[in-house]
C-alpha positions in Angstrom: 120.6 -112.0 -203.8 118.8 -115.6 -204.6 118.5 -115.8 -200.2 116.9 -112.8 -199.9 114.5 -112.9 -202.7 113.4 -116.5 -201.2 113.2 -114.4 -198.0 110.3 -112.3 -199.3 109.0 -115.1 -201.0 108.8 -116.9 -197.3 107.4 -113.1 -195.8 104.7 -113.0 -198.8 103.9 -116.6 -198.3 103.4 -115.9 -194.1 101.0 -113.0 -194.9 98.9 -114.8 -196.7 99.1 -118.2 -194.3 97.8 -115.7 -191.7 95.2 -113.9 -193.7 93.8 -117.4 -194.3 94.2 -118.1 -191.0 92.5 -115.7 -189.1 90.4 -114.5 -192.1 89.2 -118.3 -191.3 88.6 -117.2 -187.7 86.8 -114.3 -187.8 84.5 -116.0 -190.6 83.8 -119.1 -188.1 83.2 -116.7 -185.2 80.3 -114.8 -187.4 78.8 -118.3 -188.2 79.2 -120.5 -185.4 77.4 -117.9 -183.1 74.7 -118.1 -185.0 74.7 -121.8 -185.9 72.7 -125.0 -184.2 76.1 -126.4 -183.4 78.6 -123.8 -183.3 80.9 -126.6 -181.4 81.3 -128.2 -184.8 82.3 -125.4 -186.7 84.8 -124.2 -184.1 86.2 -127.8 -183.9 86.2 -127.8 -187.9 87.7 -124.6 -188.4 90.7 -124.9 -185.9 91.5 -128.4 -187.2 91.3 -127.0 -190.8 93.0 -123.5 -190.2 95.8 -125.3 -188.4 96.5 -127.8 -190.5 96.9 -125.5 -193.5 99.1 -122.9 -191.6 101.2 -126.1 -190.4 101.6 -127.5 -193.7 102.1 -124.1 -195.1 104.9 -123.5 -193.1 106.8 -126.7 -193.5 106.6 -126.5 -197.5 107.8 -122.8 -197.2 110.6 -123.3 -194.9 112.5 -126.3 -196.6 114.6 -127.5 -193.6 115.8 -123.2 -193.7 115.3 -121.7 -190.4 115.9 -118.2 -192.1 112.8 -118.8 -194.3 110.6 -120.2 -191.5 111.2 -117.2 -189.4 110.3 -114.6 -192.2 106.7 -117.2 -192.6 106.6 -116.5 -189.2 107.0 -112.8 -189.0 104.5 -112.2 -192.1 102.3 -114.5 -190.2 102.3 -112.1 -187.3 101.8 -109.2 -190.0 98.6 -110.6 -191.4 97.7 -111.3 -188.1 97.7 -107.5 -186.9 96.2 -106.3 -190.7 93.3 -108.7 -189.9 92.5 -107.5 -186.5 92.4 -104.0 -187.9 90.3 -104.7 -191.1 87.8 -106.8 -188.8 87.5 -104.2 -185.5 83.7 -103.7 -184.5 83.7 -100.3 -182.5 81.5 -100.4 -179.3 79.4 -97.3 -179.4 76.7 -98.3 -177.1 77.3 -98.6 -173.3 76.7 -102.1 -171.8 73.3 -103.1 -170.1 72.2 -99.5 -169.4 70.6 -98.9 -166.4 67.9 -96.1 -165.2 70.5 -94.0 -163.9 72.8 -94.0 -167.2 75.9 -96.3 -165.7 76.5 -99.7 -167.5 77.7 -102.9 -166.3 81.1 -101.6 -166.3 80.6 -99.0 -163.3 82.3 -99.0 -160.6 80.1 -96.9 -158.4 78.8 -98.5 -155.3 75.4 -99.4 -155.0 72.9 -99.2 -152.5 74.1 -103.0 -150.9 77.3 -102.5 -149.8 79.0 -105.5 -150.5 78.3 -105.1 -154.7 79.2 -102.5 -157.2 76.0 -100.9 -159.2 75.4 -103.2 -162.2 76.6 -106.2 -160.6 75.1 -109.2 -161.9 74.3 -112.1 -159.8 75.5 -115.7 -160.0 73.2 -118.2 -160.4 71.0 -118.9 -156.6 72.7 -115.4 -155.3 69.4 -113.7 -154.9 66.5 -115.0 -153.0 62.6 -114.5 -153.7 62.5 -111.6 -151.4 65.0 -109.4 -153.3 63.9 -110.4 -156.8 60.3 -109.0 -155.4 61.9 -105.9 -154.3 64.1 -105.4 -157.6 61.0 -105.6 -159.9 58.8 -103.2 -157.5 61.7 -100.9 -157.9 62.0 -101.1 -161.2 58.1 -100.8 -161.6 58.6 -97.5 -160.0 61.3 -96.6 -161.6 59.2 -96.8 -165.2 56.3 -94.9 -164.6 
């Protein structure tokens, strides 16, 4: 009885490891997109998120491999719970264009060798055809 109550101990104490965790991750991603040096806060958070989840885990297991695995699965638990909880639904289509496809179409366009919506890589598209995508697009509009 004493093993498996220390077994929901270890589950209880993995749940909440991994709500810390990646609690800890989705806050750093809200601020260190918005931040003057997100690198910090990214480097900061991992270092910090890791080394409480690492030290967490040593303290709960106790040299048990029983225990560690049960920190483990709960760990996995609040990992699933927080991707729920934190789920931003996408309800508006991708860089719309005129015609009502997003970035995501597969629909050839009028140059055979791209898909409609393809964007460019850097020094793809010469002077000529930047002219002739904003005189279309000038057309397009009015």
């Amino acid at each position: 009885m004493n093993e498996i109550l220390m077994l929901g101990f270890a589950l209880l104490a993995g749940i909440l490891l991994g709500a810390i965790f990646f609690g800890g991750l989705w806050w750093t991603v809200l601020k260190g997109v918005s931040a003057k040096r997100p690198g910090f806060w990214f480097l900061a958070s991992l270092l910090l998120r890791t080394g409480l989840a690492m030290t967490g885990f040593y303290f709960v297991s106790g040299d048990n491999w029983k225990r560690l695995l049960a920190c483990l699965f709960g760990f996995v638990i609040a990992r699933f719970i927080i991707t729920k909880l934190t789920a931003i639904p996408m309800t508006i289509p991708l860089s719309p264009s005129s015609d009502g496809t997003t970035s995501h179409s597969t629909r050839q366009a009028k140059n055979a060798s791209q898909v409609d919506g393809y964007l460019p890589q850097a020094g793809e598209r010469d002077a000529d055809s930047l002219r002739d995508a904003q005189i279309n697009e000038a057309s397009h509009a009015s």
